[in-house]
BAVOLO-935359 format. One line per field, with one value per atom (N, C-alpha, C): atom name; residue in three letters; x, y, z. Coordinates in Angstrom, 2 decimals, padded with zeros to 5 digits. Example, Ala and Ser with C-alpha at 12.3 -4.5 7.8 and 13.67 -1.06 7.14 Angstrom:
# residues 2
atome N|CA|C|N|CA|C
residu ala|ala|ala|ser|ser|ser
east 013.19|012.30|013.20|012.85|013.67|012.90
north -005.69|-004.50|-003.30|-002.25|-001.06|000.03
up 007.80|007.80|007.80|007.08|007.14|007.87
# end
This chain:
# residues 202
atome N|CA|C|N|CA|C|N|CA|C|N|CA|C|N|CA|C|N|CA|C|N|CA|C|N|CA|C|N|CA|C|N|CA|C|N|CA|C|N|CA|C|N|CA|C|N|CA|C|N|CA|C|N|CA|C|N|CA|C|N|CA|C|N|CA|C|N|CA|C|N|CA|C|N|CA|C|N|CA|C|N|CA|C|N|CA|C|N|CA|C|N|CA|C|N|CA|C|N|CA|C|N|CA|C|N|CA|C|N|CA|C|N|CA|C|N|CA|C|N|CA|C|N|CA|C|N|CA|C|N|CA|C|N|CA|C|N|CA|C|N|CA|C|N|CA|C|N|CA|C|N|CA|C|N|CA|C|N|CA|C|N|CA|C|N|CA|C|N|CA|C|N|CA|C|N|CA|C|N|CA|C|N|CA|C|N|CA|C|N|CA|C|N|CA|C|N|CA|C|N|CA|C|N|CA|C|N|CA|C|N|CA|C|N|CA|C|N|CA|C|N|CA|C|N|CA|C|N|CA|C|N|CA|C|N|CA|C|N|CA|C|N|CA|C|N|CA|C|N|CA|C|N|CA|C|N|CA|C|N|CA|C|N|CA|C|N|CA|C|N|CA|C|N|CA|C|N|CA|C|N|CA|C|N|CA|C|N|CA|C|N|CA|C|N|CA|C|N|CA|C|N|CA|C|N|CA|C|N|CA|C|N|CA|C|N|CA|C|N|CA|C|N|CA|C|N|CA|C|N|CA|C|N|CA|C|N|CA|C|N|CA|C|N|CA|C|N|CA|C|N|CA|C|N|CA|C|N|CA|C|N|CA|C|N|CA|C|N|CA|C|N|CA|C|N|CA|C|N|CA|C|N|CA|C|N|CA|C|N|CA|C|N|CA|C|N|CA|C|N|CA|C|N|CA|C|N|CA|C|N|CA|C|N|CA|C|N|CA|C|N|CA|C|N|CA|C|N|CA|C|N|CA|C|N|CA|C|N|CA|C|N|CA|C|N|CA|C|N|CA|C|N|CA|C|N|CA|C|N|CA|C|N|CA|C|N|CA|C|N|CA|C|N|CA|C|N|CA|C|N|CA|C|N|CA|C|N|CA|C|N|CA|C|N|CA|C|N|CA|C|N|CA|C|N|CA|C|N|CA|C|N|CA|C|N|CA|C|N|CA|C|N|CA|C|N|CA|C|N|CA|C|N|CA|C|N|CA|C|N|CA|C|N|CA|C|N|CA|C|N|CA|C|N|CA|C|N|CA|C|N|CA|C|N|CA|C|N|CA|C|N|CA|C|N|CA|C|N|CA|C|N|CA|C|N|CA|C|N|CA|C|N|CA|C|N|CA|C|N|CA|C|N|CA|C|N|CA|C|N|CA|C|N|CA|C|N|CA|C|N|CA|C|N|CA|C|N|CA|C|N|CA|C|N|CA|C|N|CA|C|N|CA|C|N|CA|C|N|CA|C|N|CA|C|N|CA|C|N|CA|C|N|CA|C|N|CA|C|N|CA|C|N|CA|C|N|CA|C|N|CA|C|N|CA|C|N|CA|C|N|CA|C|N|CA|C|N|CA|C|N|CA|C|N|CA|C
residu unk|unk|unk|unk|unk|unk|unk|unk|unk|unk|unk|unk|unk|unk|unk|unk|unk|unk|unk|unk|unk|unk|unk|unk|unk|unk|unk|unk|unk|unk|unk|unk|unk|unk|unk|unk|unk|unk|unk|unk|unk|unk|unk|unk|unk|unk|unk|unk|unk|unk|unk|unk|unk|unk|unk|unk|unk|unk|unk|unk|unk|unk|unk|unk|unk|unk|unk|unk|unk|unk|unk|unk|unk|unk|unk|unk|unk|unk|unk|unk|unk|unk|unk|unk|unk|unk|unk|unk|unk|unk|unk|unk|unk|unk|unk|unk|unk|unk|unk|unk|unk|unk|unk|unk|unk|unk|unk|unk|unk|unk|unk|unk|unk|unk|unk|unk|unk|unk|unk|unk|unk|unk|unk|unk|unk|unk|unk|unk|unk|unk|unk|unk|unk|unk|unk|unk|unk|unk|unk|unk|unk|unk|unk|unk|unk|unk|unk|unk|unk|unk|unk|unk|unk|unk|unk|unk|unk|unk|unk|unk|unk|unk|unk|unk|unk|unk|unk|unk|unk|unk|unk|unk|unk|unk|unk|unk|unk|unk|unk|unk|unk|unk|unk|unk|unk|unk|unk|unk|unk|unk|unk|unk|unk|unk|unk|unk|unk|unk|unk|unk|unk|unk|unk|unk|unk|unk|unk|unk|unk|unk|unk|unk|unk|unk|unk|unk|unk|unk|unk|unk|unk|unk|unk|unk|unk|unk|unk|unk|unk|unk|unk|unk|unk|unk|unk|unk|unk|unk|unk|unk|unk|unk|unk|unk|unk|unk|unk|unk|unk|unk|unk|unk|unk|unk|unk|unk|unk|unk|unk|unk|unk|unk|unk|unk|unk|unk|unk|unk|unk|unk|unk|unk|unk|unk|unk|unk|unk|unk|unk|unk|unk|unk|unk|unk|unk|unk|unk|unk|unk|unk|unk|unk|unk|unk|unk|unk|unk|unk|unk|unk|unk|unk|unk|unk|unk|unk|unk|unk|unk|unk|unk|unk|unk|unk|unk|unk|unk|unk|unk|unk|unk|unk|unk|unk|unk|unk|unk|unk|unk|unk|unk|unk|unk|unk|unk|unk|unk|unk|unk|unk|unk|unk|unk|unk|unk|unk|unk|unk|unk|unk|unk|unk|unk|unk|unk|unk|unk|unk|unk|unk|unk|unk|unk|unk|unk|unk|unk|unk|unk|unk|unk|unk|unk|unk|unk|unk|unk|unk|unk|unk|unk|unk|unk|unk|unk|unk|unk|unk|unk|unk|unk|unk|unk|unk|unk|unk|unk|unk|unk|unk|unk|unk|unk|unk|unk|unk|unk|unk|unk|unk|unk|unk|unk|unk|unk|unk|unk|unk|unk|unk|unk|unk|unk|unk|unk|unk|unk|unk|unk|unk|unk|unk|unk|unk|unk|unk|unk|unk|unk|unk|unk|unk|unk|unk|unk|unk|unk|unk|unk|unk|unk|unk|unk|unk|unk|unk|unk|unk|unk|unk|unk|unk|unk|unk|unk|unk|unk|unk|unk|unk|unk|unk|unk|unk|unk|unk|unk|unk|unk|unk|unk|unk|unk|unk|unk|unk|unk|unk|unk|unk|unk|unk|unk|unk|unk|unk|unk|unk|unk|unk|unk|unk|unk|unk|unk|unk|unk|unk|unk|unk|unk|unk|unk|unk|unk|unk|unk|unk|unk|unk|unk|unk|unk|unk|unk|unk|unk|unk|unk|unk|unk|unk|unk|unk|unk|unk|unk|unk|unk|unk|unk|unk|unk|unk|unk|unk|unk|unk|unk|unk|unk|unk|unk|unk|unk|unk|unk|unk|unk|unk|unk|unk|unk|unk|unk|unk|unk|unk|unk|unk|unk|unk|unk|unk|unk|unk|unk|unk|unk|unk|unk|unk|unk|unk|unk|unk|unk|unk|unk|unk|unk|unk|unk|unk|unk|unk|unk|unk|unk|unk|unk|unk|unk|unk|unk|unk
east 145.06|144.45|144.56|145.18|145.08|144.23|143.63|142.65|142.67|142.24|142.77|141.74|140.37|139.35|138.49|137.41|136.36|135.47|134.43|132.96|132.43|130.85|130.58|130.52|130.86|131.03|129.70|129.41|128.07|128.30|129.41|129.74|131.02|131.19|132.09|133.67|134.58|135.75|136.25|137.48|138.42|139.71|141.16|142.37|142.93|143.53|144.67|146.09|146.58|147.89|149.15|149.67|150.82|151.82|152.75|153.89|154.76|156.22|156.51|156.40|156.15|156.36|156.97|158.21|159.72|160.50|159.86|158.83|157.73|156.70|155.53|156.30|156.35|156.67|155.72|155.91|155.10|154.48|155.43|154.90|154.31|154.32|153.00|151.94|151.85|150.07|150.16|151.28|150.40|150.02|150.72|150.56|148.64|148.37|147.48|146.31|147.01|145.72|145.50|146.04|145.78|145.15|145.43|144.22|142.98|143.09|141.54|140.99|141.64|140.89|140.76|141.38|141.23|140.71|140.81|139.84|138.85|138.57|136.98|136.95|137.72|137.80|136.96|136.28|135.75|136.76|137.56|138.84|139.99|141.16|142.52|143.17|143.35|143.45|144.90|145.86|147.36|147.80|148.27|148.52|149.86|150.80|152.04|152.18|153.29|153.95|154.58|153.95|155.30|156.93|156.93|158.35|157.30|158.34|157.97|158.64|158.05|158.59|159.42|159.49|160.54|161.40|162.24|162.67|163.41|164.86|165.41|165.69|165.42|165.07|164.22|164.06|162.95|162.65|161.68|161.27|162.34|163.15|164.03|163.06|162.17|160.93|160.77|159.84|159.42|157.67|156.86|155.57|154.88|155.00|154.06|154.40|155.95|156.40|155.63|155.45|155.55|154.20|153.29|151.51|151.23|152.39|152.17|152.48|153.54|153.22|152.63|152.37|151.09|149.77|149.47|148.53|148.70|149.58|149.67|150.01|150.11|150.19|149.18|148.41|146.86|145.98|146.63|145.27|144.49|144.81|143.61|143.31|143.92|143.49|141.86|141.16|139.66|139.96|138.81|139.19|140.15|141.44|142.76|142.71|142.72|142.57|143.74|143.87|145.18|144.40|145.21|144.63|146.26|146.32|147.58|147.41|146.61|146.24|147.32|148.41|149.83|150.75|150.77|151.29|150.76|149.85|149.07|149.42|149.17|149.41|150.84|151.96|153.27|154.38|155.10|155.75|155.75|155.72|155.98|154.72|154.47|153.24|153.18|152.45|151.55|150.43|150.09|149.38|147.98|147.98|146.61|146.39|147.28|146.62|145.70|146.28|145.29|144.18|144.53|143.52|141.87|142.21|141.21|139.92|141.31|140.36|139.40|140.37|139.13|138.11|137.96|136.70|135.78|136.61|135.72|134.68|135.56|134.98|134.07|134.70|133.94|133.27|132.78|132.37|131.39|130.60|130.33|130.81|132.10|132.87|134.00|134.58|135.43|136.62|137.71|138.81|140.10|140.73|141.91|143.65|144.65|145.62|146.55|147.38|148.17|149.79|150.44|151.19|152.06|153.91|154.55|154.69|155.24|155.50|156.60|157.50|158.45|158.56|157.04|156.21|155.68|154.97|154.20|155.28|156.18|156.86|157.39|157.06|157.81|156.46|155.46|154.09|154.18|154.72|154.60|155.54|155.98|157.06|156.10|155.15|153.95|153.62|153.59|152.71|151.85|150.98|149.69|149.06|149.88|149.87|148.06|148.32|146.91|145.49|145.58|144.70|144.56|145.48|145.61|144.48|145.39|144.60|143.11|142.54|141.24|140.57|140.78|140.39|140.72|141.67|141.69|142.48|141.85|142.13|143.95|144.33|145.66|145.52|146.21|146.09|147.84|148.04|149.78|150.05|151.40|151.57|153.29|153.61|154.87|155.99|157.44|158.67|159.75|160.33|161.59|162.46|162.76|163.46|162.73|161.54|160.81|159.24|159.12|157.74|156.63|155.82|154.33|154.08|154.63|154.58|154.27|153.45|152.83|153.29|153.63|154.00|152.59|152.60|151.65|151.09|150.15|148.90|147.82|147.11|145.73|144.57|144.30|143.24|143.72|145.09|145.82|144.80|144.00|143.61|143.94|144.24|144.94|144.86|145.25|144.91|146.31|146.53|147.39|147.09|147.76|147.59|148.77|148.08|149.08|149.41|150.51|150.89|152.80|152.79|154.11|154.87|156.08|156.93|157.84|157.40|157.99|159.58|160.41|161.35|162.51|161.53|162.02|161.57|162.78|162.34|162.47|161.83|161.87|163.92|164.45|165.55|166.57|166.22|166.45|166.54|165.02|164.81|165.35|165.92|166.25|167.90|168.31|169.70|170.03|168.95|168.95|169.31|168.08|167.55|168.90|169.68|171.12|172.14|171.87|173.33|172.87|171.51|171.23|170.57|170.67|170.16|168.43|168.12|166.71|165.85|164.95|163.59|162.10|162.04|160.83|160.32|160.88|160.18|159.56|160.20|160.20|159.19|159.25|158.01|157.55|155.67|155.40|155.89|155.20|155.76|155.60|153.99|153.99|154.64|154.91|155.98|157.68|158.03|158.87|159.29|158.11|158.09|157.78|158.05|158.06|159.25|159.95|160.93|162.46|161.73|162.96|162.74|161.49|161.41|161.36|161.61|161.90|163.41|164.11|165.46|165.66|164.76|164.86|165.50|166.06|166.59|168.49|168.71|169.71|171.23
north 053.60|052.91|051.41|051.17|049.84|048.62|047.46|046.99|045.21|044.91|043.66|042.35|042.66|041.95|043.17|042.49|043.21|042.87|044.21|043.46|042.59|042.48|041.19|041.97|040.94|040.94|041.50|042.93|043.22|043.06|042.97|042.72|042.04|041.37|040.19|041.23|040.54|041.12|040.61|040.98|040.56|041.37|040.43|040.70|041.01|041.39|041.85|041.84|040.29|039.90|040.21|041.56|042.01|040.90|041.35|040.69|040.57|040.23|039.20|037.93|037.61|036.08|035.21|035.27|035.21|034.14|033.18|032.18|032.32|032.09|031.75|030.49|030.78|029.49|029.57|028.40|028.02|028.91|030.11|030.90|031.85|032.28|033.31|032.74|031.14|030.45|030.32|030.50|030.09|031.32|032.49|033.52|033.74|033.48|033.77|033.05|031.63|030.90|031.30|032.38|032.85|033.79|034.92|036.12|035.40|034.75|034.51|033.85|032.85|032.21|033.59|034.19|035.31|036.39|036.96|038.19|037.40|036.36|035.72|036.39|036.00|036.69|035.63|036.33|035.75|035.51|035.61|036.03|036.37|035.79|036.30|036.36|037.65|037.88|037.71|037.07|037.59|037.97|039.25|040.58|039.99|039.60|039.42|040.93|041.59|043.42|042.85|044.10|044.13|044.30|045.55|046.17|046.95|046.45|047.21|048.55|049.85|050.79|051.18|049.92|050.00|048.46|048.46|047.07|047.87|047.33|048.14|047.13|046.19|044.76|044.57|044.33|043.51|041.97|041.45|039.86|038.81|037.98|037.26|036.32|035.82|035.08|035.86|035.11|036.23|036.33|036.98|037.36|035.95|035.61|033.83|033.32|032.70|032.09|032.19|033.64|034.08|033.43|033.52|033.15|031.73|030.89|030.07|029.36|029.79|028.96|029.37|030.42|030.79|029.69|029.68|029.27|027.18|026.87|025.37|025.68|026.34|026.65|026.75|027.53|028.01|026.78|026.12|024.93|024.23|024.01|023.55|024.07|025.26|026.18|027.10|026.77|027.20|029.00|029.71|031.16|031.80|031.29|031.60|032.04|033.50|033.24|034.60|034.62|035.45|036.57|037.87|038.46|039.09|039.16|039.75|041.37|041.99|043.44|044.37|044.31|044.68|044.35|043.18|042.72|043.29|043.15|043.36|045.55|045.92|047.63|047.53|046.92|046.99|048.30|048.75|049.57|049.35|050.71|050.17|050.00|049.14|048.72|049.35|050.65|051.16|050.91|050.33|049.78|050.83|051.78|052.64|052.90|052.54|052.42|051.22|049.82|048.69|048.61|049.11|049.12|050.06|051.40|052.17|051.38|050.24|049.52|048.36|047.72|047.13|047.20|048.84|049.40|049.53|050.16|049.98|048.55|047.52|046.42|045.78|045.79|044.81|046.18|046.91|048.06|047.44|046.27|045.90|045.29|045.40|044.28|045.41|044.81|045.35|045.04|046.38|045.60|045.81|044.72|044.52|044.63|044.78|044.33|043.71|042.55|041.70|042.35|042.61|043.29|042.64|042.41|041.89|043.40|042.78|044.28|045.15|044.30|045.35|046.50|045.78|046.99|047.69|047.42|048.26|049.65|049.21|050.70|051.39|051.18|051.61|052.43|052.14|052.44|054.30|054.48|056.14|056.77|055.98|055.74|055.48|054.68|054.37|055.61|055.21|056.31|056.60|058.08|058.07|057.47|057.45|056.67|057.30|058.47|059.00|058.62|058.61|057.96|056.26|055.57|054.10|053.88|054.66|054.08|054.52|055.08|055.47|054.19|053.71|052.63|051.34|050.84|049.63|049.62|048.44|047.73|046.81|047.36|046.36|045.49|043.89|043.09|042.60|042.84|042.80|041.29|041.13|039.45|040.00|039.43|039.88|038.72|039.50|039.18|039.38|038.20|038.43|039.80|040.12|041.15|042.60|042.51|043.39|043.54|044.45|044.88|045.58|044.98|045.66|047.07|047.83|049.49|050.44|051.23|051.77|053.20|053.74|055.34|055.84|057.35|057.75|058.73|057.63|058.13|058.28|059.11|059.84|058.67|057.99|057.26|055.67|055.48|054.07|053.13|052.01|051.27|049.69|049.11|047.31|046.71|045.15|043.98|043.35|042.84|041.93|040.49|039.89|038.53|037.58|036.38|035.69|034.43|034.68|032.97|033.10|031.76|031.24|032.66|032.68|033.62|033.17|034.24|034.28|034.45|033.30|033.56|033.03|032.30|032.33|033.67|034.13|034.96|034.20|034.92|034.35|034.54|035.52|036.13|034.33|034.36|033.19|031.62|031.93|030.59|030.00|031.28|031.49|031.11|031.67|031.20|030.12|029.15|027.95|026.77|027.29|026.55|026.62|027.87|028.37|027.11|027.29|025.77|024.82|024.21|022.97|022.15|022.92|022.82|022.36|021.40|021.00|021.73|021.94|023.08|021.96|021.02|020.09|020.88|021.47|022.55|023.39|024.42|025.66|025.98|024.80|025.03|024.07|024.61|023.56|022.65|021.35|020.41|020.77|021.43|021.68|023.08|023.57|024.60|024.16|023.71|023.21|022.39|021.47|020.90|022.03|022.57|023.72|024.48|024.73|025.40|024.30|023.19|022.12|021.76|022.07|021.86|022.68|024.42|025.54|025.74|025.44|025.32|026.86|027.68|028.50|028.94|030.06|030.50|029.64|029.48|028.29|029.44
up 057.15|058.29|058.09|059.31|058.99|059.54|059.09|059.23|059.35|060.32|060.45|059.83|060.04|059.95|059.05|058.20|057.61|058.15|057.69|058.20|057.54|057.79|056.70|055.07|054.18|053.11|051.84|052.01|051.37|049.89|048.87|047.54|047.47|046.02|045.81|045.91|046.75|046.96|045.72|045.03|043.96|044.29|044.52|044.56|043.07|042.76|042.00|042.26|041.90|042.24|040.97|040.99|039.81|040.43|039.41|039.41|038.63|038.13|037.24|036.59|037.89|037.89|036.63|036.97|036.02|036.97|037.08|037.20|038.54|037.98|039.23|039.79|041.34|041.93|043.40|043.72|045.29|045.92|046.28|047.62|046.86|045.90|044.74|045.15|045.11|044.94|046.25|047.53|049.01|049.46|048.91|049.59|048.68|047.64|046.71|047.30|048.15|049.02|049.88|050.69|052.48|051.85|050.89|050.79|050.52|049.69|048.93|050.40|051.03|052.26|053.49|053.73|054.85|055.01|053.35|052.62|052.34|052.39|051.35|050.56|049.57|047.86|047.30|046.38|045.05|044.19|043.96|042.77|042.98|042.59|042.75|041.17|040.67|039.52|039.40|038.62|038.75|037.55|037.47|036.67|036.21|034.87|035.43|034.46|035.16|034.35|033.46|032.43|031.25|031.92|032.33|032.93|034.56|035.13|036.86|037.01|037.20|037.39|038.50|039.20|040.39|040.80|039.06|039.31|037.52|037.93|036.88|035.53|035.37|034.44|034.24|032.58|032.25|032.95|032.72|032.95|031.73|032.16|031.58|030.63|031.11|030.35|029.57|028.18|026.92|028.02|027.97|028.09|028.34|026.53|026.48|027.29|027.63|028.87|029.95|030.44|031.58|031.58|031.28|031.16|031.10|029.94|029.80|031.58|032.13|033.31|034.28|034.26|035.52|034.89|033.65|033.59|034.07|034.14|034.15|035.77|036.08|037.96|038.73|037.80|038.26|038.00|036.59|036.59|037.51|038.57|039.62|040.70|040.83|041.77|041.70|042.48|042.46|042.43|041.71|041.67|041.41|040.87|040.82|038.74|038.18|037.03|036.24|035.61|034.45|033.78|033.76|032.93|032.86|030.88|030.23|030.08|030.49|030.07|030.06|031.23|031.06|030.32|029.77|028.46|027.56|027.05|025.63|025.94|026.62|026.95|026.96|027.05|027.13|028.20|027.58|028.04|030.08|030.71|032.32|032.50|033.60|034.46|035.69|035.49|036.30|037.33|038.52|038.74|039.23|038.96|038.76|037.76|036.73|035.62|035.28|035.82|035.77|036.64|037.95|038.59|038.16|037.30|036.82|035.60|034.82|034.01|034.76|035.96|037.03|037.10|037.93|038.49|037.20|036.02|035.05|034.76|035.07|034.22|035.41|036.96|037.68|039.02|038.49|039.04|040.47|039.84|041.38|042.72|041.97|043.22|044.10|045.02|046.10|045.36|045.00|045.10|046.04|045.68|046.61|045.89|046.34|045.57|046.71|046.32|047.19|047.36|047.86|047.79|049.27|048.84|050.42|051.12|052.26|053.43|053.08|052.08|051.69|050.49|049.82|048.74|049.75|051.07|051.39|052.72|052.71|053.32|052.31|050.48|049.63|048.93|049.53|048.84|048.46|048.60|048.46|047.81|047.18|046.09|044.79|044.92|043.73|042.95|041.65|040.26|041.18|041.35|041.43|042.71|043.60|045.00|045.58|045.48|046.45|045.97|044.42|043.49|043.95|043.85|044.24|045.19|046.44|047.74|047.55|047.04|046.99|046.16|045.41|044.84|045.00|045.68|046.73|047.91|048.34|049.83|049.45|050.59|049.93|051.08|050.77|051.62|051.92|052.45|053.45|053.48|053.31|053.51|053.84|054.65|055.42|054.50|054.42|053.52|054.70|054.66|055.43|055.42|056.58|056.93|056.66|056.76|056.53|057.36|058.14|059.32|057.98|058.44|057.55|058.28|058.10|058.27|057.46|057.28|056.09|056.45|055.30|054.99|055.11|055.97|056.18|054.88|054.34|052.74|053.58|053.17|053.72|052.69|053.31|052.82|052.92|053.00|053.03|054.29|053.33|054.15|053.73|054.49|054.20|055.57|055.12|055.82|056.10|057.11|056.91|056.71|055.96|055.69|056.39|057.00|057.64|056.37|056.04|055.21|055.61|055.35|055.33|054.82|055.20|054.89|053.66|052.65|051.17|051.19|051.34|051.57|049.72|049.50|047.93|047.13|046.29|045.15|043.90|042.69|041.27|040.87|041.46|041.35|042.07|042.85|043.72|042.78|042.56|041.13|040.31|039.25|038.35|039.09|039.86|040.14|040.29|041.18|041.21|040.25|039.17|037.82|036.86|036.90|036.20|036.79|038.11|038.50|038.52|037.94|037.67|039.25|039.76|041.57|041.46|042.49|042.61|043.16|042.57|042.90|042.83|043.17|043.00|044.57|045.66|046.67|046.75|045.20|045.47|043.79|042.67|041.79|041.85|041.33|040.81|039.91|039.46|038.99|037.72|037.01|035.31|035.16|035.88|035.61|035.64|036.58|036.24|034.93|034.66|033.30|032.29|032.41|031.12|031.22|032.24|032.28|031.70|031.87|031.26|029.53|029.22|027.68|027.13|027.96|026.77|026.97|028.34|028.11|028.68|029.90|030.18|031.70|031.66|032.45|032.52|031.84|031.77|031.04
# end
């Protein structure tokens, strides 16, 4: 079911933003600013995966990398915070598997997971899909060449989110950063400064 608006807010919502982010760049943190502003999140958690079970590559970044610049990305972003739990658990990243330790830990809160439109016509393809939807709200943010259309799951309930259209990928980035091409657009600036003093993606 899909859901455009909530009611009022009776407990603290919290997103759960997976990912690679092999590099976090721009449209991760705008798309990360329209949920938290449109869901009225308390929290936008960003998960980065060990290995994605539907992505046939590892992350080109080592792990630290990967954290180290979310975290100099995130630095002044209000509510915006890291958790390595898919790292430190390794192997593929399951996302009902992270989501189960959630509910465990923030049992009073609502959760959510951020997800583009072209995960969400793939959603039934997910580990454990029927389990998922029972334990969060997904919030939709639309990807070029791709309609927010949901495979019919018996319990599937989500939001759409309006932000700028994610038209950069990390895949994209990384190609960029390889031909020496300017990205002062497309990353931040202390990420970028980190990606020039580890000499990565190069």
């Amino acid at each position: 079911m899909k859901t455009d608006q909530y009611q009022a807010i009776k407990q603290p919502r919290i997103a759960l933003y997976g990912g690679a982010f092999d590099p976090v760049h721009r449209a991760h943190l705008a798309v990360a600013c329209a949920a938290r502003d449109q869901a009225s999140l308390k929290e936008v958690v960003f998960i980065p995966a060990a290995q994605s079970p539907l992505k046939g590559h590892a992350p080109l970044a080592s792990d630290a990398d990967r954290v180290e610049m979310l975290k100099r990305a995130l630095a002044e972003e209000e509510g915006f915070v890291i958790d390595d739990s898919e790292l430190r658990r390794g192997g593929v990243s399951y996302t009902v598997e992270t989501v189960r330790k959630f509910k465990q830990r923030e049992s009073a809160a609502e959760l959510c997971w951020i997800i583009g439109s072209d995960q969400l016509e793939q959603l039934d393809r997910w580990h454990a899909v029927a389990e998922l939807v029972q334990l969060v709200k997904f919030l939709v943010v639309a990807r070029p060449g791709h309609v927010a259309a949901a495979p019919p799951i018996p319990g599937l309930d989500w939001m759409r989110i309006e932000a700028p259209l994610m038209e950069w990928s990390s895949s994209m980035v990384r190609e960029r950063i390889a031909q020496g091409a300017c990205c002062d657009a497309i990353l931040p600036e202390a990420v970028q400064a980190f990606i020039r003093e580890q000499g990565l993606y190069v």
